[in-house]
C-alpha positions in Angstrom: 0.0 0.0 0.0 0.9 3.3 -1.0 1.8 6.0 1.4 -0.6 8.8 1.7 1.7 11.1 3.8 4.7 11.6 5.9 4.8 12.6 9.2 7.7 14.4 10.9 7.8 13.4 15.1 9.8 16.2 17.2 10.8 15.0 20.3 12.5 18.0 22.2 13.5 21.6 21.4 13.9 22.4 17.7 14.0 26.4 16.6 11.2 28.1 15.5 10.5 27.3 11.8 13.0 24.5 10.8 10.5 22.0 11.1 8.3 23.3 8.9 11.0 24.3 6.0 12.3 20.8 6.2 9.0 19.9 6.0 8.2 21.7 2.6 11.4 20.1 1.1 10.5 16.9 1.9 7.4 17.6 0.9 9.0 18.5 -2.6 11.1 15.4 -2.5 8.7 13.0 -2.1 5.7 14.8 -3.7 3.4 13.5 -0.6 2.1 16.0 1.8 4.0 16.1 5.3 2.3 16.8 8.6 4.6 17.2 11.7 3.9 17.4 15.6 5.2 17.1 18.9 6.1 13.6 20.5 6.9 13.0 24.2 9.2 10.3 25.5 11.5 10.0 28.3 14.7 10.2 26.7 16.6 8.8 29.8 14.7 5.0 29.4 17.1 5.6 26.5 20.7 6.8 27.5 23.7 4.9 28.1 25.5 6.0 30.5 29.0 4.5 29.9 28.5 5.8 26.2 27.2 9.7 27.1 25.0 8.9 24.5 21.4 7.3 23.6 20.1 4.5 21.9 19.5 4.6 18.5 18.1 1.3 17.8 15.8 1.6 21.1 14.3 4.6 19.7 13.9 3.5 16.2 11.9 0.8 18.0 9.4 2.7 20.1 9.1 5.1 17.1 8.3 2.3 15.2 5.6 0.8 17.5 4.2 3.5 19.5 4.1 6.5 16.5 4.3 5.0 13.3 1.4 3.9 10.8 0.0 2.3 8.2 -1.0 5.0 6.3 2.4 6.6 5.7 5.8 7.3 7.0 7.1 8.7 10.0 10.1 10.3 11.2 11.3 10.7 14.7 13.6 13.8 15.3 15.5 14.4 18.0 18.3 16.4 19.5 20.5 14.0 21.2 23.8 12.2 20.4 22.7 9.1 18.9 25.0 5.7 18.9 24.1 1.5 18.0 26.6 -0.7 19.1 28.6 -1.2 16.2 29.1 2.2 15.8 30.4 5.6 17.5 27.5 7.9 16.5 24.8 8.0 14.0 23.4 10.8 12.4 19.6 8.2 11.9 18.5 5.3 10.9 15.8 4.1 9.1 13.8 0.2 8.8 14.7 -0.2 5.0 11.0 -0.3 3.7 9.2 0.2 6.6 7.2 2.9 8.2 9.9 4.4 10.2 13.3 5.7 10.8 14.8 8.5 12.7 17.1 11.3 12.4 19.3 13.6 15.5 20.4 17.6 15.1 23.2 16.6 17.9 26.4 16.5 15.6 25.1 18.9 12.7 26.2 22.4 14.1 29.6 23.4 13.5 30.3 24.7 16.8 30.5 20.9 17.5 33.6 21.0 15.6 35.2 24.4 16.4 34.2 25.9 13.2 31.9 29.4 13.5 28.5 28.6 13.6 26.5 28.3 10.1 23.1 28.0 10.0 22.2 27.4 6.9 24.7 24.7 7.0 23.2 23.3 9.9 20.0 23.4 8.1 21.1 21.8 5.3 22.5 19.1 6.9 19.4 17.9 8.8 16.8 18.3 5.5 19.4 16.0 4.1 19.6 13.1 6.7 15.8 13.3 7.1 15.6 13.0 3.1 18.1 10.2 3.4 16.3 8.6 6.2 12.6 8.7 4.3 14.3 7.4 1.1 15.5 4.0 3.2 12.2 3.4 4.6 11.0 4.1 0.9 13.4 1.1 -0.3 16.1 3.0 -1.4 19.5 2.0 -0.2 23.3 4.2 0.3 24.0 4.9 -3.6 27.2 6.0 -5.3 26.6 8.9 -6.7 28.8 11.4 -5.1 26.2 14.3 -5.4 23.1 11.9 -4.3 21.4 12.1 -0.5 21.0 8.7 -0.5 25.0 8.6 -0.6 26.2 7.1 2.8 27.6 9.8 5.1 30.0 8.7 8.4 30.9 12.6 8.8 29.2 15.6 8.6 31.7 16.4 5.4 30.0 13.6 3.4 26.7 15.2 4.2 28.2 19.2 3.4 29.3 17.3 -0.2 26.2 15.7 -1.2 22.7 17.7 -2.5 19.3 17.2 -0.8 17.8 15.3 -3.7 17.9 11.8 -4.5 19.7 10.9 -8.2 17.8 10.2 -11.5 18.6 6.5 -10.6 17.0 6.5 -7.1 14.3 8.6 -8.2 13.6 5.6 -10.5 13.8 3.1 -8.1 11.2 5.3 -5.8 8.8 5.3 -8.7 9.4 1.5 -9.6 8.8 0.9 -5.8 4.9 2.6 -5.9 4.5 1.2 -9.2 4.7 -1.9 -8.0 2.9 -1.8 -4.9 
């Protein structure tokens, strides 16, 4: 079944109006409408302690059962260093397919990395990891185009390299994909 929308979950503080610009991007990359709102959770059920961080897959999981649908796909957002266990940090993570994925602000200013602060940098690189993150749970997986947002990014430099839209080939494959269903 088709998705009929995409829905954007904040859980915690996000600046006035960012939601809603990444929302009309992704609204444009997708070409479904996107609704977002406000999500509660306590965050702590998900930090590690020993790492200083939280769990990603643990909150891809509740996202996935206690906020996603059937009707469409849903993002959780968050503002807090996110780690699984084979990695150091993730930026999100997405059920290839499915109805869900998430996404964190936490590495994307450059203050993080001694660098003056940017925000238009900053914004573009969370409208590209949510794009990213809706294009896996859309089928899509990392591609090789350099300039592609489905390209896989370990730093924030692979994310400042690549554009917010998906490739001629992956926008294929997305079209194949609700063809098919």
């Amino acid at each position: 079944m088709d998705p009929d929308n995409i829905m954007l979950i904040s859980f915690g503080y996000f600046e006035a109006g960012l939601l809603d610009r990444v929302a009309r991007d992704v609204e444009q990359e997708f070409l479904l409408p996107v609704k977002t709102r406000e999500g509660h959770l306590d965050l702590s059920d998900f930090y590690d302690p020993a790492r200083r961080q939280y769990n990603g897959n643990s909150l891809l999981k509740i996202v996935e059962t206690e906020f996603a649908s059937d009707s469409g796909k849903t993002l959780g957002l968050f503002n807090v260093d996110l780690f699984i266990p084979i990695l150091t940090y993730i930026f999100g993570q997405a059920f290839l397919n499915g109805r869900s994925g998430i996404a964190s602000i936490h590495r994307f200013s450059n203050e993080r990395y001694g660098i003056k602060a940017d925000d238009t940098i900053f914004q573009e690189r969370f409208r590209k990891e949510v794009i990213h993150e809706l294009g896996h749970t859309f089928g899509l997986i990392h591609c090789h185009n350099p300039a592609c947002v489905m390209r896989s990014s370990t730093y924030v430099e692979d994310i400042d390299q690549k554009s917010h839209h998906l490739c001629t080939k992956c926008l294929g494959q997305l079209e194949i994909s609700r063809t098919v269903k």
